[in-house]
Structures are given as C-alpha cells and as structure tokens.
C-alpha positions in Angstrom: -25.0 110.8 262.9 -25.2 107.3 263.8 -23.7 104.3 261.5 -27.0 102.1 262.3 -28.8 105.3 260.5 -26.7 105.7 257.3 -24.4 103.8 255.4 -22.4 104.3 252.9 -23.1 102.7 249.7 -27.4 102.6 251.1 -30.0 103.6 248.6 -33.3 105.0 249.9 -36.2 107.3 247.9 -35.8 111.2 249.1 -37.8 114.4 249.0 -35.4 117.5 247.7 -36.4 120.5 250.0 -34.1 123.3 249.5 -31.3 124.4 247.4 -27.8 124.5 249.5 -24.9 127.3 249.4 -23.3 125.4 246.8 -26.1 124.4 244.2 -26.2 121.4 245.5 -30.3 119.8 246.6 -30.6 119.3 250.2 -33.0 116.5 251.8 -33.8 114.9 255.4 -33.6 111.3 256.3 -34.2 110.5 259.5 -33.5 113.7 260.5 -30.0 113.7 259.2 -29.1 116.3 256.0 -28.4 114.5 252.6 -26.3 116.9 250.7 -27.1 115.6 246.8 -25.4 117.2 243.8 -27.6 117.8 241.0 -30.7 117.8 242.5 -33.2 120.5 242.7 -35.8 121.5 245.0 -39.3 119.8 245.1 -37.5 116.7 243.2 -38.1 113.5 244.7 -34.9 111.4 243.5 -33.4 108.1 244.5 -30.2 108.4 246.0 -26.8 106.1 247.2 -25.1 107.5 249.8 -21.0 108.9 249.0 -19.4 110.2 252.1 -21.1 110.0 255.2 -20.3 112.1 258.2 -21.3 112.3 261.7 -23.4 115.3 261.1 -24.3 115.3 257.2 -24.1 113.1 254.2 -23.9 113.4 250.3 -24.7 111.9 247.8 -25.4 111.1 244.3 -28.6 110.6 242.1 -29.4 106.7 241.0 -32.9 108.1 239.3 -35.3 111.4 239.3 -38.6 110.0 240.3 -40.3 113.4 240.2 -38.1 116.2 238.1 -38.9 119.8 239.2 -40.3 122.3 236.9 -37.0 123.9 236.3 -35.1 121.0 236.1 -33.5 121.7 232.1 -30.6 120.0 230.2 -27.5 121.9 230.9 -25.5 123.9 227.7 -22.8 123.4 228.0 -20.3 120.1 227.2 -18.4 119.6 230.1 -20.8 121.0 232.5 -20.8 117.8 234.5 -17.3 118.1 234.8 -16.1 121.3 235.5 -17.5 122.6 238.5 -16.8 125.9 237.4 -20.7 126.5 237.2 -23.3 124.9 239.7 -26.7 125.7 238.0 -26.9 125.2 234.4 -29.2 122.5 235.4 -31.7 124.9 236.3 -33.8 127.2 234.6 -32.6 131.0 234.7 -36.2 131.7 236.3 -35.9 128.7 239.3 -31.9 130.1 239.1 -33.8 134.1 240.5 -36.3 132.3 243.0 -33.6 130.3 244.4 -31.3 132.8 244.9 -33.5 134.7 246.5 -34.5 131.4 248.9 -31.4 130.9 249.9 -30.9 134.6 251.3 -34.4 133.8 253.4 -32.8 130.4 254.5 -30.0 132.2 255.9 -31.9 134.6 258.4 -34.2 131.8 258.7 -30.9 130.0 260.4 -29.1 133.3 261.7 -32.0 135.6 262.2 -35.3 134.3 262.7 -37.0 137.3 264.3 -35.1 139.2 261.0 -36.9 136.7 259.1 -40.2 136.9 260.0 -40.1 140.5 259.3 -38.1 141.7 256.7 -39.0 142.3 253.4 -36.7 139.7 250.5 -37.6 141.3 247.2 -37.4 138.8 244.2 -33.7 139.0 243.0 -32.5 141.2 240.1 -31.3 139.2 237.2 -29.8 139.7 233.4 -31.6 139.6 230.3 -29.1 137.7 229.2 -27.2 135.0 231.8 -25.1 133.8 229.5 -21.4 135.5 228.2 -21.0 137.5 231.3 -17.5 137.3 232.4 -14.8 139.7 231.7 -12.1 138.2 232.6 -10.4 134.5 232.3 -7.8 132.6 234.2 -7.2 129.5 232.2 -4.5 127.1 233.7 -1.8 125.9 231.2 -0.4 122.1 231.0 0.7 119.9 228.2 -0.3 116.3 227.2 2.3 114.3 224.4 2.5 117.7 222.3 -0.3 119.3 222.8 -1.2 122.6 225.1 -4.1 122.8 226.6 -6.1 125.5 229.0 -8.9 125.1 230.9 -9.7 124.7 234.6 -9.5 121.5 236.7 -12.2 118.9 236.6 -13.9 119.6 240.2 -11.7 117.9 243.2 -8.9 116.6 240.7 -5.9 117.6 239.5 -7.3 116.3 235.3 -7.0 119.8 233.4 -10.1 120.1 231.5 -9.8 121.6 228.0 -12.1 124.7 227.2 -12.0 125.9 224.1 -16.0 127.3 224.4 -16.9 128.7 227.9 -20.7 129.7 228.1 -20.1 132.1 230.7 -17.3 133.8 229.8 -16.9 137.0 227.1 -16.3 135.1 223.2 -13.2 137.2 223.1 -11.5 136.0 226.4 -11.6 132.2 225.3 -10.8 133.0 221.2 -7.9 134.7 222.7 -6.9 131.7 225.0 -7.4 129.1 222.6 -5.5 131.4 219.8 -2.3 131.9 222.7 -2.7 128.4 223.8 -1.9 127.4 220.1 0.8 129.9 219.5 2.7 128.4 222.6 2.0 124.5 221.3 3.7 126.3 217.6 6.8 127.7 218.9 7.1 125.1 221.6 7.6 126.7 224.7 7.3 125.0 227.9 4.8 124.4 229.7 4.8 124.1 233.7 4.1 120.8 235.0 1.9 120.6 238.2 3.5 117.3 239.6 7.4 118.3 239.1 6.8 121.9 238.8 9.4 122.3 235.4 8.6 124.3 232.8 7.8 127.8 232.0 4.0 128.9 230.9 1.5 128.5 233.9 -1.6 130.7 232.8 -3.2 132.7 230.6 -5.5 135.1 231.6 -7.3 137.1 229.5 -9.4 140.6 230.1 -11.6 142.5 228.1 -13.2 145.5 228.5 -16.8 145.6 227.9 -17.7 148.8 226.9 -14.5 150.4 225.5 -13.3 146.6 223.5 -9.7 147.1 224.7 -7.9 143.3 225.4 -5.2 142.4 227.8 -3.5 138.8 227.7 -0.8 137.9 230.3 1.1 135.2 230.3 2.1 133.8 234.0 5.7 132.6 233.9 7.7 130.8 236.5 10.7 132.7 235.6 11.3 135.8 233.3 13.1 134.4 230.4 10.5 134.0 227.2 12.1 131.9 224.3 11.0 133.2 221.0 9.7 136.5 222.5 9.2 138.5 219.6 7.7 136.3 217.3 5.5 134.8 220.7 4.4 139.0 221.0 3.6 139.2 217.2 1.6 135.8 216.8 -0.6 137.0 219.9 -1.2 140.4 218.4 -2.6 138.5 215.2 -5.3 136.8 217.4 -8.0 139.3 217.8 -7.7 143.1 216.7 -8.9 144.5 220.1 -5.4 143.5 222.0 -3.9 146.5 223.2 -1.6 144.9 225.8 0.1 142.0 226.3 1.9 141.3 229.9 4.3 138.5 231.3 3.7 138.2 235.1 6.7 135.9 237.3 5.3 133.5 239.5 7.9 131.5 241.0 5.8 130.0 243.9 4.1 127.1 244.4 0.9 127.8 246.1 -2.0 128.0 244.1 -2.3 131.6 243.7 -2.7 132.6 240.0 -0.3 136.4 240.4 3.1 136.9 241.6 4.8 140.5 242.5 6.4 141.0 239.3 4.6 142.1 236.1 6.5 142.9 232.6 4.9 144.9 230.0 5.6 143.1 226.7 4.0 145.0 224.1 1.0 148.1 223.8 0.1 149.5 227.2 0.0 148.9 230.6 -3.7 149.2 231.4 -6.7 148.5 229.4 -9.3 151.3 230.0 -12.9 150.6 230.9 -15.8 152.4 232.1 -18.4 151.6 235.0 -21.4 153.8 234.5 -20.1 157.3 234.2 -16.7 156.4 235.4 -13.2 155.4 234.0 -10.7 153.1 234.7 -7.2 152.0 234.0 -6.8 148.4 234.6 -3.1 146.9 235.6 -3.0 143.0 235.3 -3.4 142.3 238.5 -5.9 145.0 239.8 -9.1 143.9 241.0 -12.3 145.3 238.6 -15.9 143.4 238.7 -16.3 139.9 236.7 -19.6 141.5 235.8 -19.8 145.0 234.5 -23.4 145.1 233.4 -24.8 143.4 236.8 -22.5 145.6 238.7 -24.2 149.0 237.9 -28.0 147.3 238.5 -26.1 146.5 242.3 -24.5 149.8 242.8 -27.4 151.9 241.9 -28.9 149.2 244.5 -26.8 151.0 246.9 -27.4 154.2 246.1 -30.8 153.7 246.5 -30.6 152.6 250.1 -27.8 155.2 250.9 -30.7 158.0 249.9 -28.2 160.5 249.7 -29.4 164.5 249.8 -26.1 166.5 249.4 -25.6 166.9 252.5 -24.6 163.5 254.1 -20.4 162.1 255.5 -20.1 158.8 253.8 -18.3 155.7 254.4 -17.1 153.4 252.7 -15.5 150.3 254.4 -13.8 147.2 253.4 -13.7 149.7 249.7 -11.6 148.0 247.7 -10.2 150.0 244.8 -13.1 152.5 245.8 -16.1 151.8 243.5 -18.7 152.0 246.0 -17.3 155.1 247.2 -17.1 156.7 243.8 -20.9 156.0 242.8 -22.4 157.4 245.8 -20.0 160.4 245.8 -22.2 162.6 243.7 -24.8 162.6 246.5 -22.4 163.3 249.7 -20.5 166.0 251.3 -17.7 163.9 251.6 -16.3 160.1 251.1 -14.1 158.6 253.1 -13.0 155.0 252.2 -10.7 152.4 253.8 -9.3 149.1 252.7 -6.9 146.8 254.7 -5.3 145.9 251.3 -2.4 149.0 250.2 -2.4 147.6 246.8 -6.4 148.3 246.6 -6.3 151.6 248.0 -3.4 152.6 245.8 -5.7 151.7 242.8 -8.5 153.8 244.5 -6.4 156.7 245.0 -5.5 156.8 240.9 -9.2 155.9 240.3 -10.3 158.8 242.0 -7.9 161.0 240.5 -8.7 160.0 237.0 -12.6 160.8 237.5 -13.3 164.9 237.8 -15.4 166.1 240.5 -14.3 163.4 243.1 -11.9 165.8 245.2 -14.5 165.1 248.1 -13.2 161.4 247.6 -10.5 160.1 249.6 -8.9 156.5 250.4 -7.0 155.4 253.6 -4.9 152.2 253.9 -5.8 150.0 257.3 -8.6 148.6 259.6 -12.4 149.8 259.3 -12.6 149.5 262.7 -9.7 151.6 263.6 -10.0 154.7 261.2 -13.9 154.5 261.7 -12.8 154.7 266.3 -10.4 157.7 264.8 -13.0 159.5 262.9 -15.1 159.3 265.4 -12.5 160.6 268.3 -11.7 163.3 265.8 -15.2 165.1 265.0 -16.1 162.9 261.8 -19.0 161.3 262.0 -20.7 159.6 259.1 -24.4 159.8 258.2 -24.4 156.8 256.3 -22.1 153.3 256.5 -21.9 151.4 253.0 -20.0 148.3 253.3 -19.3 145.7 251.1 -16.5 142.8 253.0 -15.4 139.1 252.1 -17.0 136.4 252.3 -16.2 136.3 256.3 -18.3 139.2 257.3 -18.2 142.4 259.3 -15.0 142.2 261.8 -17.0 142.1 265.4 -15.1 145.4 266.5 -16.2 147.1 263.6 -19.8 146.3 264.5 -19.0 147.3 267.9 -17.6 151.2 266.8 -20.8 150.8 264.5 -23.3 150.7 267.3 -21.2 153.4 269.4 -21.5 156.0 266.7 -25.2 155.3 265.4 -25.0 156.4 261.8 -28.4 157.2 260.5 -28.5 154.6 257.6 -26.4 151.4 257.3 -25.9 150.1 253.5 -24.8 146.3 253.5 -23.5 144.6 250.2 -23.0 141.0 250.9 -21.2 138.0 248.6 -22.8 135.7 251.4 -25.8 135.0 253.1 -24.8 133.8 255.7 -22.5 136.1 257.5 -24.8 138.6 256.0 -27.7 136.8 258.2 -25.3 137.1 261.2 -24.2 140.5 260.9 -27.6 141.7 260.8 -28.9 139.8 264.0 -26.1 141.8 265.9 -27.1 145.5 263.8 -30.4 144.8 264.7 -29.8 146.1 267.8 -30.1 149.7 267.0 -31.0 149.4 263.2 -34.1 148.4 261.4 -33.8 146.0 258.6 -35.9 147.6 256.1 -35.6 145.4 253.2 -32.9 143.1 251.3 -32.4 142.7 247.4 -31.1 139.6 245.9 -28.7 140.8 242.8 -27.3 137.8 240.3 -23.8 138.9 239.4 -23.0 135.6 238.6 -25.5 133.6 237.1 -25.3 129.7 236.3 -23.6 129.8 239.7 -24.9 129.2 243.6 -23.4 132.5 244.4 -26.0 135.7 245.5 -25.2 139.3 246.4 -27.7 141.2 248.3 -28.1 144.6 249.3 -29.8 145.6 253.1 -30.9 148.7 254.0 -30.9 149.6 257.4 -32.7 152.8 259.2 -31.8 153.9 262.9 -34.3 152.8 265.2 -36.6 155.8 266.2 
C-alpha cells in the first residue's frame, strides 16, 4: 500500500461492505482494505485513518452517515471498552446473518468452486443471547485499597472492573464480586502485574447449568493462604450453590490463567454437570463447553451429518475430553477417539467410564494422523470421520491418511472459517460438500462454529 494512497491521520467518506473475522466493518478505498471497528455492513461512515500498513489499514469512525438496519445501542456499560464482546452493537438477527456471511466469505476466499456450490444454511441461534457463559476467569489487582476483577480494557494493561457481565451466568459474577470483597476484608494480597508481588491472581468461577453445583478457585502464586479458614467460610456464605472451593499455584509469569498444582480447600473436587443425556465430573482445570445449551443444538448437528445406522466404526479426532465421541456413540459399532493432549484424554477415559453403555467407547493419547495410519495398517477402518480441531485446522498429514482410507462420510466441526474453507478445498478431492451449518455458541461475539457434511464422491 502506497504512502501517496493513505495517510495516517486522512479522513475520507466509506461504504462498509462486509463484516471481518473480528467484528470489525471492512471497506475499500482505492483498492486498499479499511479495517474499521464499530462499523457494520451496508453503513456508509466517515472515517480517520489509525494505523496504516503496506497491505491494510484501520481505522476509527468520525460520523455514521447511513446507520444499517441493525446497527442498535449496545447493553452493556463498558462495552466500548472491554473487548471481551465484539457485537453488542448489532442486532441478534444481523448478529445470525452475519455469522452465517462470514462462513460464505471464507470459501468465497479459500474455495470458490466450494462456494458456488454448497449449500450455507442460515445459522442456528439462542432464544436467548444473553447470560450464556458457564464459566469466568476474572483477573485480580488492587488500586489504593480496593480489589477489583474484571478483564483488561482491549490492548492495555488498565484492569476493567466488572461487577455485571451480560454474557456471563448471574451466579459466576455474584460470586466474583462476593470473593473479590472477602479478599479486600481480610486483606490479602493481591498480585501486581508490573512487579509481580503479591499473592491472589484470579478468580474463576464455574457453574453448572443444569445440576446448580458452583466451583470458585482462587489462583495463587504460591500455596500459603493467610486467613484460610475464615477466607473458606466467608466464600461459602456467598451463594448457596458452592460445593467446592479450590486454590490452584501459579508461580509463572506467562499469561496462562492454570498452573500444575490444584488444592482442594473445602466441599468436593468436581462439580457434576450434565450434557444431554450425559454426566460429568468437572476438575478445575478440565476443559467442558462455555455454552451448554448451544452445545447440544451443535452436537446433534453432528449426529445428524454422521447418519449413523448401528452398524458404522467411528472416529473421533482432535476429541478432546471425548464429547463428540460420546454423543454419536449410541449410533456406532464402535468409537475410537484420539487427542494429542494426555490431560484431555485422561478426562475422556473417566467420562466414558462414568456414562453406562459406552464400553464401545475408547480414547488414545497421540497424533490423529498416526493412530488413524495405524488403524488403518491394522484392519480398522472407519465409516465415518468427525473432527472437531483448533483454530489452525486439519494437520496436512492427517488429510493425507484421510484421502488414502476414503471413509464414507466426513463430519467437520470448525471454531474458524477459514481453515475450515481451506481444509475443505483439499477434501474436496474425493468428498462432496453437501451442506454447512452456522451454529452461535457464542453470541455478542465475531466467533461462528459450523458443521460440514461431507459424502464420498460416487
């Protein structure tokens, strides 16, 4: 992008066309992508230009000239702010049709034969897009002598306060505000980002939605806890459905919220919760879906598209603690799941066990790639692939043993449309993309799952 073109600090009119991967409005000028937060599709806004790059610029609304139909005033107070959601701006119905957009964009850019003829359906929402989240990971830090928690103000290190989150379960921030308080009371210390003293980083909170069972752990940089029993008893006082209450030591000082070492303080170990017909015991650091309700609208999705008969070897790659594997269980002669992470497929292993009639259920540590070569070399051939991997895709060798062994339907849960887009040019090969559905878990946010069926060429 050329200097002579754009300018930082210039001002011109723009024409919003599309909604990018992180919420933000996307316009041309000149040819050159203007990245603009806040804006929405079909807007035409007046912008100054932020940051500009040799290939893109951003940059920030001076006035809406023409507003979009879904443009609406966003909820929540610090909105603006946070960063922690991208779309309250938005109606919940633009939020649905966007989503779904942005999935046609991506094969659009990845896939354009894909594109012209595959069938998007409109994406599955909630009746309700607001309280959603089970879970909360408030960061702790003190200013004169109060506590407060909240997440960081988006690209700075300024802790915002939250003592309302509109996304999150009531319980979770009650409960963070209440332990945020208790801490302030019996003044215990709080870790400082810039000299990283003091004790008390986070506190996260989960709930379980359909059982009402609370955990609250505290994340420590060391083990001591002054005041322990009377710290134990205040939190119990907060809200009756606490059942457990867990220290975890975090002594590094990378970003990651966990470290290795968890200590049960007071009640149990695990909160219990269910998933449809299944149970599950939840450690304080095991992994379990931010969004129970959308989660069984996108497995069932899955099911749907694995069309199981009874009589079908399943797979389940990039598992997980083994979910996916689980739900489509019923239908299949046997599951076979594998995860790279030995923490996830110890939780799968118990998760299984806990749930009757899964004995034709079973979880290996490692590679997809190499146990799905093995399987293969060893007689077991699957009928039907469900995958559901990060954000970075399907590894190429696995997509390589995938078009050796030619399963007869290919299930595809993506967090990303992109490498979903990608993925799906190279499947294409020997698979036809039947159709692909949109699925909010998170809504308010830019993020989309999607679920692709795909049918052996004949």
């Amino acid at each position: 992008m050329s200097e002579a073109i754009m300018e930082l600090g210039q001002k011109f009119p723009l024409t919003i066309k599309r909604l990018g991967i992180n919420g933000e409005g996307v316009g041309f000028y000149k040819r050159n992508v203007v990245f603009v937060k806040g804006a929405l599709p079909g807007e035409e806004v007046t912008v100054k230009l932020t940051n500009v790059q040799r290939n893109f610029a951003e940059a920030e609304i001076l006035n809406i000239r023409k507003a979009s139909e879904y443009r609406q005033e966003a909820p929540c107070q610090v909105y603006d702010e946070c960063g922690g959601c991208q779309l309250q701006h938005m109606t919940y119905e633009g939020q649905l049709k966007n989503k779904r957009d942005i999935v046609m964009q991506a094969l659009e850019k990845y896939a354009s034969n894909l594109a012209q003829s595959t069938e998007v359906r409109p994406t599955l929402g909630m009746d309700n897009p607001w309280n959603y989240r089970n879970k909360s990971q408030f960061q702790v830090r003190k200013e004169g002598k109060r506590v407060y928690a909240g997440l960081f103000s988006e690209g700075t290190n300024k802790l915002l306060n939250i003592n309302d989150c509109l996304v999150q379960q009531p319980v979770t921030t009650k409960i963070t505000v209440g332990t945020r308080k208790v801490l302030q009371k019996l003044n215990i210390t709080i870790y400082d980002g810039k000299n990283l003293n003091g004790l008390v980083r986070t506190i996260v909170v989960r709930t379980g939605i359909r059982t009402g069972e609370t955990q609250v752990c505290l994340v420590t940089t060391r083990n001591e806890l002054p005041h322990k029993a009377e710290l134990i008893e205040r939190i119990k006082k907060i809200d009756p459905s606490i059942v457990s209450i867990t220290q975890n030591i975090n002594r590094d000082k990378s970003s990651l919220i966990f470290g290795e070492e968890t200590i049960v303080l007071d009640g149990k170990e695990t909160i219990h919760e269910k998933l449809g017909e299944f149970a599950f015991d939840l450690s304080t650091r095991a992994f379990f879906q931010l969004n129970p309700e959308q989660t069984v609208i996108l497995y069932d999705e899955i099911k749907k598209a694995a069309a199981l008969t009874g009589k079908e070897n399943v797979v389940d790659a990039y598992c997980g603690v083994g979910t996916i594997g689980m739900w489509l269980a019923e239908g299949a002669r046997e599951v076979r799941g594998m995860d790279n992470v030995d923490e996830a497929i110890a939780d799968a292993k118990v998760n299984a066990r806990t749930n009757a009639n899964l004995q034709h259920v079973r979880f290996f540590p490692g590679s997809s790639d190499k146990w799905l070569f093995r399987w293969s070399k060893e007689d077991y051939r699957p009928d039907v692939i469900a995958v559901d991997p990060p954000r970075t895709g399907l590894e190429p060798g696995f997509i390589r043993t995938v078009l050796k062994i030619k399963p007869k339907r290919f299930v595809y849960t993506s967090c990303n449309p992109s490498t979903l887009a990608k993925d799906l040019q190279e499947l294409s090969k020997i698979y036809d993309v039947e159709y692909i559905q949109p699925v909010d878990m998170f809504p308010q946010t830019a993020h989309v799952e999607a679920v692709a069926k795909l049918t052996l060429k004949k």
